[in-house]
mmCIF file of the C-alpha atoms, coordinates in Angstrom:
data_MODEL
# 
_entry.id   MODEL 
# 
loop_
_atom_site.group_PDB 
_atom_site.id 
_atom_site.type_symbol 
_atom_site.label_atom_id 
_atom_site.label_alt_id 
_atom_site.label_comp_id 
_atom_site.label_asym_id 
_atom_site.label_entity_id 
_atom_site.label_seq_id 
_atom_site.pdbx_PDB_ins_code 
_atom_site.Cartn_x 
_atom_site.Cartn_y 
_atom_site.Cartn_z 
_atom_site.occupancy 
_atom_site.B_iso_or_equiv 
_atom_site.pdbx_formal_charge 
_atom_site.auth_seq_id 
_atom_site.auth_comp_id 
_atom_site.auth_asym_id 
_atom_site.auth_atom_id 
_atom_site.pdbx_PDB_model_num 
ATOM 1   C CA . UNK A 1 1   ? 105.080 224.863 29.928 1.00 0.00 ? 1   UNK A CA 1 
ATOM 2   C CA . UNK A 1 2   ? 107.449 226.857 28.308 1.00 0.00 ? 2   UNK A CA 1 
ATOM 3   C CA . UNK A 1 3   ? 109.874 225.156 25.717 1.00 0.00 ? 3   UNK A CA 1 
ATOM 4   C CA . UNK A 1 4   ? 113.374 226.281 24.588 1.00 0.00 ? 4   UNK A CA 1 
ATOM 5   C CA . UNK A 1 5   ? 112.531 226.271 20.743 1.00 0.00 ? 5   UNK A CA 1 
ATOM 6   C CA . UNK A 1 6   ? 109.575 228.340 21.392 1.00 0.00 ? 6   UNK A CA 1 
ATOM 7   C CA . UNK A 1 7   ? 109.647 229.305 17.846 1.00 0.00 ? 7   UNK A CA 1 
ATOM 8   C CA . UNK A 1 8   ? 109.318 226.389 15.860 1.00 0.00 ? 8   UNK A CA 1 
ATOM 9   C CA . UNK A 1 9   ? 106.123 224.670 14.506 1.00 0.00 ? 9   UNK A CA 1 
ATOM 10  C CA . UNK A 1 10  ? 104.850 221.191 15.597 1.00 0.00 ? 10  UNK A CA 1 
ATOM 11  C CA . UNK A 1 11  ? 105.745 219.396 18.521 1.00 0.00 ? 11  UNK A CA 1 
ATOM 12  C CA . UNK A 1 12  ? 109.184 218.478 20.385 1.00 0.00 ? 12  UNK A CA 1 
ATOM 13  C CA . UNK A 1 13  ? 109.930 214.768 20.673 1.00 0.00 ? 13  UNK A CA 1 
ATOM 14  C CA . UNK A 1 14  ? 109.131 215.633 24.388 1.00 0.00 ? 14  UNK A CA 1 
ATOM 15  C CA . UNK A 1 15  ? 105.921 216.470 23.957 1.00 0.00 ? 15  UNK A CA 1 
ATOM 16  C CA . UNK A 1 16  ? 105.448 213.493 21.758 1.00 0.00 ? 16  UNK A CA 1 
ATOM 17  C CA . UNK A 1 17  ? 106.244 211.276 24.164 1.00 0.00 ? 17  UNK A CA 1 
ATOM 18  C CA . UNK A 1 18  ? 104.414 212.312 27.079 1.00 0.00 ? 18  UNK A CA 1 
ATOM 19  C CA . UNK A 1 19  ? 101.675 212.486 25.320 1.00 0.00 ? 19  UNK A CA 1 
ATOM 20  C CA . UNK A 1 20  ? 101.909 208.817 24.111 1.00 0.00 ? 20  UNK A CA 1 
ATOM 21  C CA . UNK A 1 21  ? 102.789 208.221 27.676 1.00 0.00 ? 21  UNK A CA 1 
ATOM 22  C CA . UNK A 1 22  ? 99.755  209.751 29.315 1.00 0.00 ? 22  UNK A CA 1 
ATOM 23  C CA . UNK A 1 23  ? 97.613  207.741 26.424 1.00 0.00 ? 23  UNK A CA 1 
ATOM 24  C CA . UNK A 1 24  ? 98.576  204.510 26.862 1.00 0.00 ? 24  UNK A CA 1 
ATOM 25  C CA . UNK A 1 25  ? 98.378  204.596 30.741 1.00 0.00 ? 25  UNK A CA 1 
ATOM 26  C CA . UNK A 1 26  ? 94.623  205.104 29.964 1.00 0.00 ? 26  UNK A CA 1 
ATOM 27  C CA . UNK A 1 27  ? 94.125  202.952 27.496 1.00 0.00 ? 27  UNK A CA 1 
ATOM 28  C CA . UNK A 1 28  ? 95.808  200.278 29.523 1.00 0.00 ? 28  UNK A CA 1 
ATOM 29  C CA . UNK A 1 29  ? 93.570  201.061 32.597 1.00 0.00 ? 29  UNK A CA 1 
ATOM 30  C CA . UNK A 1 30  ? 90.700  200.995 30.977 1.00 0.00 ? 30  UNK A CA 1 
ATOM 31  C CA . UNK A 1 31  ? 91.396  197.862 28.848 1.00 0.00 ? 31  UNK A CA 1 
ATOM 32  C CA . UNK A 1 32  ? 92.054  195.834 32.056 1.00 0.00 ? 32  UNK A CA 1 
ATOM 33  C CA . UNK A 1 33  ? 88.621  197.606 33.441 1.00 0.00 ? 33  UNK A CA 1 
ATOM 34  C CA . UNK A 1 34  ? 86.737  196.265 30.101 1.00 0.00 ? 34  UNK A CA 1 
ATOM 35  C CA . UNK A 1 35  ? 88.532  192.836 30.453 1.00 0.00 ? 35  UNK A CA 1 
ATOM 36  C CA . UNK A 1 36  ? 87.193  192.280 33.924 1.00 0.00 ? 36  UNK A CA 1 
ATOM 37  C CA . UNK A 1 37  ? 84.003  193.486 32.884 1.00 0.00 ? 37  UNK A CA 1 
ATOM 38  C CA . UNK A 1 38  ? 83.658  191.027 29.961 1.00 0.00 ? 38  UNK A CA 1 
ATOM 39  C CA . UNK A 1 39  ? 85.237  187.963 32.280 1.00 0.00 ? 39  UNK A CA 1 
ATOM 40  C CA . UNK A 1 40  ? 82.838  188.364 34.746 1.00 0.00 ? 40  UNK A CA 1 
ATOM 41  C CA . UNK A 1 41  ? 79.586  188.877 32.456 1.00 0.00 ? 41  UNK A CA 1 
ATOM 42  C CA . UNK A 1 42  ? 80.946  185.348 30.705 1.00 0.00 ? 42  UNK A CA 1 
ATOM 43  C CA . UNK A 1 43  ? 81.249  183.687 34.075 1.00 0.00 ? 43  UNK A CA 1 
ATOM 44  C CA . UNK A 1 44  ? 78.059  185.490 35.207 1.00 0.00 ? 44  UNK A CA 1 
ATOM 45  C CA . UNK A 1 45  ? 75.837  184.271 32.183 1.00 0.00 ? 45  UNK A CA 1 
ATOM 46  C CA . UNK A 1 46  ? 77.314  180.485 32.397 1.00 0.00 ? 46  UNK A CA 1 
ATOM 47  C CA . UNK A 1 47  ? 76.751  180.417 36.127 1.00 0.00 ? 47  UNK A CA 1 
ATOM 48  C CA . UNK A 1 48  ? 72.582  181.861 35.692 1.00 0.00 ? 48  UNK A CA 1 
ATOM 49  C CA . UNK A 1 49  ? 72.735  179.058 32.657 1.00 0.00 ? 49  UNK A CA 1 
ATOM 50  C CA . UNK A 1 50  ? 73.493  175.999 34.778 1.00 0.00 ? 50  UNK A CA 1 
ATOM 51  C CA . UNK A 1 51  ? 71.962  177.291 37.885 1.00 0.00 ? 51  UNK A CA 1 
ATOM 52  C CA . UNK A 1 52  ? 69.207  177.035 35.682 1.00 0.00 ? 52  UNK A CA 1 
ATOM 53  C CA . UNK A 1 53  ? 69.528  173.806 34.401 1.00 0.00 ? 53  UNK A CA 1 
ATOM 54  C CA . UNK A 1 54  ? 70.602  172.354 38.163 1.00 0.00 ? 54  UNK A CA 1 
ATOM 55  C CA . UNK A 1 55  ? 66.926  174.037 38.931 1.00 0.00 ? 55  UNK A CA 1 
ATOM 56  C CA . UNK A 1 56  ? 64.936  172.243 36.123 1.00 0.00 ? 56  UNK A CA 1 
ATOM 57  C CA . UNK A 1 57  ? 65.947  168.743 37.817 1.00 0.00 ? 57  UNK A CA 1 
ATOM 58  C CA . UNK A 1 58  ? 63.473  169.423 40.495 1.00 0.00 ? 58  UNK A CA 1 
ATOM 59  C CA . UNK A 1 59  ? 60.739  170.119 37.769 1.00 0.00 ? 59  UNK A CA 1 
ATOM 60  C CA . UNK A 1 60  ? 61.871  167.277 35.164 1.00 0.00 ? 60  UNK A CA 1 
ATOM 61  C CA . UNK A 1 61  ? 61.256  164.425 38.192 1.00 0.00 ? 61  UNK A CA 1 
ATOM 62  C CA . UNK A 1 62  ? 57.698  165.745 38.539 1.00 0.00 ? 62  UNK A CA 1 
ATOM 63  C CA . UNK A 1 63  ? 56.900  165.597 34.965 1.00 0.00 ? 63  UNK A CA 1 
ATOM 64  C CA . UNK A 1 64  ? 59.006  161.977 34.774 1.00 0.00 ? 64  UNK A CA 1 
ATOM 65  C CA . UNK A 1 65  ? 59.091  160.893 38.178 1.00 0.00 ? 65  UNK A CA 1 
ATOM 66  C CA . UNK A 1 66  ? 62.125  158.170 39.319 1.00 0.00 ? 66  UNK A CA 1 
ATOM 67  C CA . UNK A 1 67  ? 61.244  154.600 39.726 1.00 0.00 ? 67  UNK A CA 1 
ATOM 68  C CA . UNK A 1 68  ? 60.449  153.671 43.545 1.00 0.00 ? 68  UNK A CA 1 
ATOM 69  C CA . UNK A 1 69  ? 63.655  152.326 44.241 1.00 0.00 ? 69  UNK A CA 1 
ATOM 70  C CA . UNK A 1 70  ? 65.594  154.491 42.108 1.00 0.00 ? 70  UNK A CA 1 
ATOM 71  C CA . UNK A 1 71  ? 67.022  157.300 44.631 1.00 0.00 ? 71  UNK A CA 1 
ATOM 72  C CA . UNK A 1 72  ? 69.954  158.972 42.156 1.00 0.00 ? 72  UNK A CA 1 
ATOM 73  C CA . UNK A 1 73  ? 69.865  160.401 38.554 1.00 0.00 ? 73  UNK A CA 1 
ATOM 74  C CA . UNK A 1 74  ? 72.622  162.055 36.560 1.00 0.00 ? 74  UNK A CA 1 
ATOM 75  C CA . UNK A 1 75  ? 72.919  163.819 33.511 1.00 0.00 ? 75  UNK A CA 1 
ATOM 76  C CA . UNK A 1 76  ? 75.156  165.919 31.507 1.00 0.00 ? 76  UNK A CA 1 
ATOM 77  C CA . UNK A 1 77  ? 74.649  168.297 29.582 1.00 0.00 ? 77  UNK A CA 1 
ATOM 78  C CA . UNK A 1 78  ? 77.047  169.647 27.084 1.00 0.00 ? 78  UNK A CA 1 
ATOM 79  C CA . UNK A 1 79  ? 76.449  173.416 26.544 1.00 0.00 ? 79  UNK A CA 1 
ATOM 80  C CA . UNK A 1 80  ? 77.801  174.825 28.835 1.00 0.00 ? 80  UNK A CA 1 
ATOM 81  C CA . UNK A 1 81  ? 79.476  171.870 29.673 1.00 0.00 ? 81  UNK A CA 1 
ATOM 82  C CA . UNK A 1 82  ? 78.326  170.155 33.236 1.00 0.00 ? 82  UNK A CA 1 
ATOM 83  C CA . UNK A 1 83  ? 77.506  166.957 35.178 1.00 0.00 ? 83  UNK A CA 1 
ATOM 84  C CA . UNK A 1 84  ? 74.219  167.076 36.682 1.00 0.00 ? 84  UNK A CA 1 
ATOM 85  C CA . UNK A 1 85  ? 73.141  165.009 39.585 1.00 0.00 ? 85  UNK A CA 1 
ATOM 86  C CA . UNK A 1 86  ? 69.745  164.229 41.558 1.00 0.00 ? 86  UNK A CA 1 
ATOM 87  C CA . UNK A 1 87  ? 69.473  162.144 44.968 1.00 0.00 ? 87  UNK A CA 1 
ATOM 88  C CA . UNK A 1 88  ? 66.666  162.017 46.858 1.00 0.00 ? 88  UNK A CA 1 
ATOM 89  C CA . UNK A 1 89  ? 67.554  160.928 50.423 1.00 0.00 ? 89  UNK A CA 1 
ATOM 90  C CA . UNK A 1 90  ? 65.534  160.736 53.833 1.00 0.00 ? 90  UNK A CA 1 
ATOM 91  C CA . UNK A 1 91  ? 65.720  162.649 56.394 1.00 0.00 ? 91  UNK A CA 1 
ATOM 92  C CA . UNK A 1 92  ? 68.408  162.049 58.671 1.00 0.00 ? 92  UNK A CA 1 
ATOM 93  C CA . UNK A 1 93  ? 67.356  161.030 62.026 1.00 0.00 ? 93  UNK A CA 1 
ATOM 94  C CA . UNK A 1 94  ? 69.312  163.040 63.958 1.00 0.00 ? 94  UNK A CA 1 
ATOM 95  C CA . UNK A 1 95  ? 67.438  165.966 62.575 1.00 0.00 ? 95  UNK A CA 1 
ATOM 96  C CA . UNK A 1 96  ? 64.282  167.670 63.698 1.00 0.00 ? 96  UNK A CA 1 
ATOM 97  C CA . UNK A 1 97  ? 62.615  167.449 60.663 1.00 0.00 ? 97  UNK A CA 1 
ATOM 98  C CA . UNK A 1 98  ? 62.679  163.278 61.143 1.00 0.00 ? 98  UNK A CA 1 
ATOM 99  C CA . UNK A 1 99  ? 59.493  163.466 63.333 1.00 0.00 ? 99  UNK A CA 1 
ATOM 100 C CA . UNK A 1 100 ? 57.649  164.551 59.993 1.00 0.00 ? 100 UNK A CA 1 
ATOM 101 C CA . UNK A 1 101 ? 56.449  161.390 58.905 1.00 0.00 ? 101 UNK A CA 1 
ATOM 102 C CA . UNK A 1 102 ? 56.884  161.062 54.867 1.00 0.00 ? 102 UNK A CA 1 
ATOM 103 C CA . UNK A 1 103 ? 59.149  163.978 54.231 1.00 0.00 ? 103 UNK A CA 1 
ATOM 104 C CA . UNK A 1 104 ? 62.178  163.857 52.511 1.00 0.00 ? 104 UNK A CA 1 
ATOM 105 C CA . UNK A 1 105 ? 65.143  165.789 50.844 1.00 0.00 ? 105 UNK A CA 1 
ATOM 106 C CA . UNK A 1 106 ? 66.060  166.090 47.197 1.00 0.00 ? 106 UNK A CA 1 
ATOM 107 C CA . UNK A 1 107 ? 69.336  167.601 46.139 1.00 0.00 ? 107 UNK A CA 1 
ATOM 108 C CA . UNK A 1 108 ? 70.129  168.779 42.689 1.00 0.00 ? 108 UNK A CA 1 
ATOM 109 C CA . UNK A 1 109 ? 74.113  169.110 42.309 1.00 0.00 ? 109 UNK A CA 1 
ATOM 110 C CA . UNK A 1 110 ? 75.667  170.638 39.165 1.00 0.00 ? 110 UNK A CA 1 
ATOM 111 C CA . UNK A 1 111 ? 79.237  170.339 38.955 1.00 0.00 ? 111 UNK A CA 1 
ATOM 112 C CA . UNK A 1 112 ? 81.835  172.110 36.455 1.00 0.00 ? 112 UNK A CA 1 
ATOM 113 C CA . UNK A 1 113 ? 85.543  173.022 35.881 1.00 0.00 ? 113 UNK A CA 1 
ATOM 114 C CA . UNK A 1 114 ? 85.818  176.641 35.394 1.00 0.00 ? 114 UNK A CA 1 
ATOM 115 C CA . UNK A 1 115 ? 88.601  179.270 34.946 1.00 0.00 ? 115 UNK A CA 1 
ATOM 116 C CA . UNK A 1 116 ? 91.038  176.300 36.181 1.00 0.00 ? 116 UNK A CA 1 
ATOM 117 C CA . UNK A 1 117 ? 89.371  175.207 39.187 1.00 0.00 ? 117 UNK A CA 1 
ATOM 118 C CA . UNK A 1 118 ? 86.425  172.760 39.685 1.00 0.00 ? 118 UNK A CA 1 
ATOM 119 C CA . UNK A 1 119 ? 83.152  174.014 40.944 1.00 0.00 ? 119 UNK A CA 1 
ATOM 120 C CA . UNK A 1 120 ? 80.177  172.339 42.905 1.00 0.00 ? 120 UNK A CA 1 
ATOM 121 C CA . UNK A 1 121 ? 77.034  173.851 43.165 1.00 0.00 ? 121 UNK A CA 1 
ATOM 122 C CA . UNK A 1 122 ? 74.416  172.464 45.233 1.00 0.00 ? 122 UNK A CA 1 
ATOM 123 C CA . UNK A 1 123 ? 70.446  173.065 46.021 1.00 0.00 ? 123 UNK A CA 1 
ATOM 124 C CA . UNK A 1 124 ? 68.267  171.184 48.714 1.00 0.00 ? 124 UNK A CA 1 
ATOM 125 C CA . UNK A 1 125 ? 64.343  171.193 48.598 1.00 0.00 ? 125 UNK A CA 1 
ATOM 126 C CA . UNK A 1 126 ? 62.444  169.246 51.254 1.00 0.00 ? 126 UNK A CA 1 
ATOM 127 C CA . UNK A 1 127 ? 59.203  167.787 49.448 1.00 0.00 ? 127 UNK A CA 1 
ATOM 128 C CA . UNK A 1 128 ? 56.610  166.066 51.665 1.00 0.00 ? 128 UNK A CA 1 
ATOM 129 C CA . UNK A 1 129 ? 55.236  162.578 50.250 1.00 0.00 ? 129 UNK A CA 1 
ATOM 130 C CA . UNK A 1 130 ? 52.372  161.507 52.750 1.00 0.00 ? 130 UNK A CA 1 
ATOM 131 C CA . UNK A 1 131 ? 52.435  157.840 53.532 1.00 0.00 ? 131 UNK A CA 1 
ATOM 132 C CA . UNK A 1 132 ? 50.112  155.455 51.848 1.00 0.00 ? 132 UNK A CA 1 
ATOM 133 C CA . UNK A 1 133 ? 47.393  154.237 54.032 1.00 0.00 ? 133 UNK A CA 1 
ATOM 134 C CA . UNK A 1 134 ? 46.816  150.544 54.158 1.00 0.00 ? 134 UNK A CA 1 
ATOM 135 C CA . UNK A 1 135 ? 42.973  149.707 52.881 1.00 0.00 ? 135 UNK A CA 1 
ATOM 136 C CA . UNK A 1 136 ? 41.581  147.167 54.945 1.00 0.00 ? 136 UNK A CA 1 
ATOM 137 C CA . UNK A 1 137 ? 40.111  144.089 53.074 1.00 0.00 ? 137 UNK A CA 1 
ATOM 138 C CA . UNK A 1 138 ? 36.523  144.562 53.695 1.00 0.00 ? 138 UNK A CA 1 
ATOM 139 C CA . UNK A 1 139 ? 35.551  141.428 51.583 1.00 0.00 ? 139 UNK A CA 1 
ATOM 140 C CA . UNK A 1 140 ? 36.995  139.147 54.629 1.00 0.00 ? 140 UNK A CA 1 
# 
């Protein structure tokens, strides 16, 4: 580029301002790049933490199994904040997997309001209990 005031030292307010221009076009672009970035890592991290804690349901009944008639437990926990839920429900007998004799289906729910919206997140294990036999009375 070839200026009219050739001959002068420093820069024309032209210059200047292109320059400044052509700078904070980047800057912008890559500011909204890092903000996505950093958005999607937080949401990323929560969502592994309560998928996580929606998992350990499954492994907390084992250890503290639910009283026989007892067929839902909820919890919440607070960090990050969300409502955990466990039912265990038979099979339904419109389903193939009814003529399996003592199997059933557990289903550990987490739910949460995130980013404005409310989100559900479900998972489903099948666990087999095998029914108690009877023990004759041999004393009669």
């Amino acid at each position: 580029m070839i200026f009219k005031c050739h001959q002068r030292n420093g820069f024309v307010l032209l210059e200047v301002m292109l320059s400044l221009a052509t700078v904070g076009v980047l800057l912008t672009t890559l500011m909204m790049v890092q903000t996505k970035v950093f958005k999607n890592v937080i949401t990323s991290s929560f969502r592994v933490d309560r998928f996580y804690h929606i998992r350990n349901m499954f492994l907390e009944t084992k250890i503290k199994p639910l009283k026989e008639k007892q067929m839902i437990w909820q919890k919440t926990i607070s960090n990050p904040e969300t409502k955990l839920r466990y039912e265990k429900k038979p099979i339904n007998q419109k389903s193939e997997l009814a003529r399996f004799v003592g199997l059933f289906q557990e289903v550990a729910t987490g739910e949460w309001h995130e980013w404005g919206k409310d989100t559900a997140y479900d998972i489903i294990s099948y666990q087999f209990d095998p029914p108690k036999k009877e023990e004759k009375d041999e004393a009669a």
